[in-house]
Each structure stands twice: as structure tokens, then as C-alpha cells.
TORKOL-4160 file (C-alpha; in steps of 0.2 Angstrom, whole numbers, padded with zeros to 4 digits, m for minus):
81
<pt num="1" X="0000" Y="0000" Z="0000"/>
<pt num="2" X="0008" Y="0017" Z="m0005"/>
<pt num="3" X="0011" Y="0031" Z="0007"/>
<pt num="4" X="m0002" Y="0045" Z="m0003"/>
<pt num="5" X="0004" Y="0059" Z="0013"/>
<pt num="6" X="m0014" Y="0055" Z="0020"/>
<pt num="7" X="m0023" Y="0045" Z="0036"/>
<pt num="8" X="m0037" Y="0033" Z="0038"/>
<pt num="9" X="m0047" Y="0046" Z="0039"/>
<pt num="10" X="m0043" Y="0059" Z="0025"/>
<pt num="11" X="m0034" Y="0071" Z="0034"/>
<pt num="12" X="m0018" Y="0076" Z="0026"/>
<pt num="13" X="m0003" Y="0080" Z="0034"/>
<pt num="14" X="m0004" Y="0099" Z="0034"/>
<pt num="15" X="m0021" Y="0097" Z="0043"/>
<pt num="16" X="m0012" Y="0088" Z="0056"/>
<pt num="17" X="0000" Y="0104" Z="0056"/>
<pt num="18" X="m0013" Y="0114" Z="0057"/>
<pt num="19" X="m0023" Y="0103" Z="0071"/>
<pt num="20" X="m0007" Y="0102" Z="0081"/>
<pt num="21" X="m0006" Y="0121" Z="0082"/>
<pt num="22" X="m0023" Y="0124" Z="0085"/>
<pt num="23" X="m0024" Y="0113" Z="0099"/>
<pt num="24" X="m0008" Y="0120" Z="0108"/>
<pt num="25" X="m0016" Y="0137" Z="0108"/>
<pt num="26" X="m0031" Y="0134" Z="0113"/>
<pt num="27" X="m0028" Y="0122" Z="0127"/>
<pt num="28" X="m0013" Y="0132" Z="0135"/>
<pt num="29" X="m0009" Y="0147" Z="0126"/>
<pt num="30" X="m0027" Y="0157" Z="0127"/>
<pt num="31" X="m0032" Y="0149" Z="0142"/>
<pt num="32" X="m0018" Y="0155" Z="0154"/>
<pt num="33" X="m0018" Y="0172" Z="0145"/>
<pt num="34" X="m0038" Y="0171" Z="0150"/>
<pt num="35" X="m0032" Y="0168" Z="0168"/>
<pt num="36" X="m0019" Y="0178" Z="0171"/>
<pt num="37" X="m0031" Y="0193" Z="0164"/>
<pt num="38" X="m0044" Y="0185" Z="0176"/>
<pt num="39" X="m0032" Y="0184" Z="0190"/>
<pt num="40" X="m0021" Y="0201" Z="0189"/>
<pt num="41" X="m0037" Y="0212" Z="0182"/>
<pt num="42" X="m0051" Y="0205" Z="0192"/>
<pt num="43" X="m0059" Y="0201" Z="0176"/>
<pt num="44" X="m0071" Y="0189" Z="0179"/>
<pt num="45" X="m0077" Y="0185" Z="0165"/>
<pt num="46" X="m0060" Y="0176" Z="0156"/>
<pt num="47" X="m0062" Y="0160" Z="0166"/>
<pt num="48" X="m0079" Y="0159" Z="0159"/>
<pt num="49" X="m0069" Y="0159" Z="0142"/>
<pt num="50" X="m0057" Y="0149" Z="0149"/>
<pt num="51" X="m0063" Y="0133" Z="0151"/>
<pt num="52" X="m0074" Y="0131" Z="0135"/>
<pt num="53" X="m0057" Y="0136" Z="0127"/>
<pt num="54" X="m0050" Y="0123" Z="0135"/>
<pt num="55" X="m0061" Y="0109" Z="0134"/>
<pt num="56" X="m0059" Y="0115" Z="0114"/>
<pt num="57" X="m0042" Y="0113" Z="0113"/>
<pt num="58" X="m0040" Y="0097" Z="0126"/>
<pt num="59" X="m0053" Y="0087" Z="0115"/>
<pt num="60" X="m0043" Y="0094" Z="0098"/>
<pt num="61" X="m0029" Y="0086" Z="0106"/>
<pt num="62" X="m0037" Y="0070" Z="0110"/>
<pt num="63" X="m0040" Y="0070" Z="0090"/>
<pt num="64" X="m0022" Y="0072" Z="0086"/>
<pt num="65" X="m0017" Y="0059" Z="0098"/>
<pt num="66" X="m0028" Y="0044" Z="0091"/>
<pt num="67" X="m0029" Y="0051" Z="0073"/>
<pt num="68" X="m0010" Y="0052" Z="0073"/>
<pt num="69" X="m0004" Y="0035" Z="0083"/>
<pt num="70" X="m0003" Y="0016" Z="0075"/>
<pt num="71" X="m0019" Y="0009" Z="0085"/>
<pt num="72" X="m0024" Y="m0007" Z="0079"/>
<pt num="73" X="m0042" Y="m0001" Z="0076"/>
<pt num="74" X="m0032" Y="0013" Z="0063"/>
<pt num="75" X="m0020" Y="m0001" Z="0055"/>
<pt num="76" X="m0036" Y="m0011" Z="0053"/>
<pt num="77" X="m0047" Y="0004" Z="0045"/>
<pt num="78" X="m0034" Y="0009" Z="0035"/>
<pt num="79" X="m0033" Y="m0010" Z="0026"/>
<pt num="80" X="m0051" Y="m0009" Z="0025"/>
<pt num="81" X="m0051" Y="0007" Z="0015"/>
């Protein structure tokens, strides 16, 4: 089976690029700036933009991890295909 630069699942390697930053910033980049705002300006309102950004970012990553990795469910899918 050749390597066509895609997954399983279609996503090309430059989506996992762009997955792999998107997920960094949203689950630590944006949240910590959202807290330290909250916590140094008594802005209230970040860690309500926090943790949905968070949760964003933390289930982006979660993706990543399983699109990325050689599970056998993927090795199994991607013979299927």
C-alpha cells in the first residue's frame, strides 16, 4: 500500500500541522492568557472563556493523539479502505 501523505481518515498532513497548532493554543496558550487577565485584572469574566477554550483545545488534542498513533483499530481501517 503506498504512502499518498494521507490518514485513515482523510486528513492530510498539513491538517495535522494545522490541528497540532490549534490545539496548543487553545488548550494552553489562550487559556492561561484568559487567567492571568482574570487573576491580575479582576476580570471575571476570562475563566468563563477559559474553560470552554480549553475543553476545545483538550478534546482537539485528544484527535491528534488517536488520529495520529498506529492503533490497531487505525492499522485495521486503513486496510479496509
Amino acid at each position: 500500500m503506498a504512502d499518498t501523505g494521507t490518514f485513515f481518515h482523510h486528513a492530510s498532513i498539513a491538517a495535522f500541522r494545522r490541528m497540532k497548532v490549534i490545539f496548543q493554543v487553545c488548550a494552553f496558550a489562550v487559556p492561561l492568557t484568559l487567567v492571568a487577565l482574570a487573576v491580575t485584572r479582576g476580570w471575571g469574566a476570562a475563566w468563563l472563556l477559559a474553560v470552554p477554550i480549553h475543553i476545545a483545545g483538550v478534546l482537539a488534542e485528544r484527535w491528534f493523539f488517536f488520529a495520529q498513533a498506529r492503533h490497531p483499530q487505525n492499522l485495521y481501517y486503513q486496510v479496509v479502505s
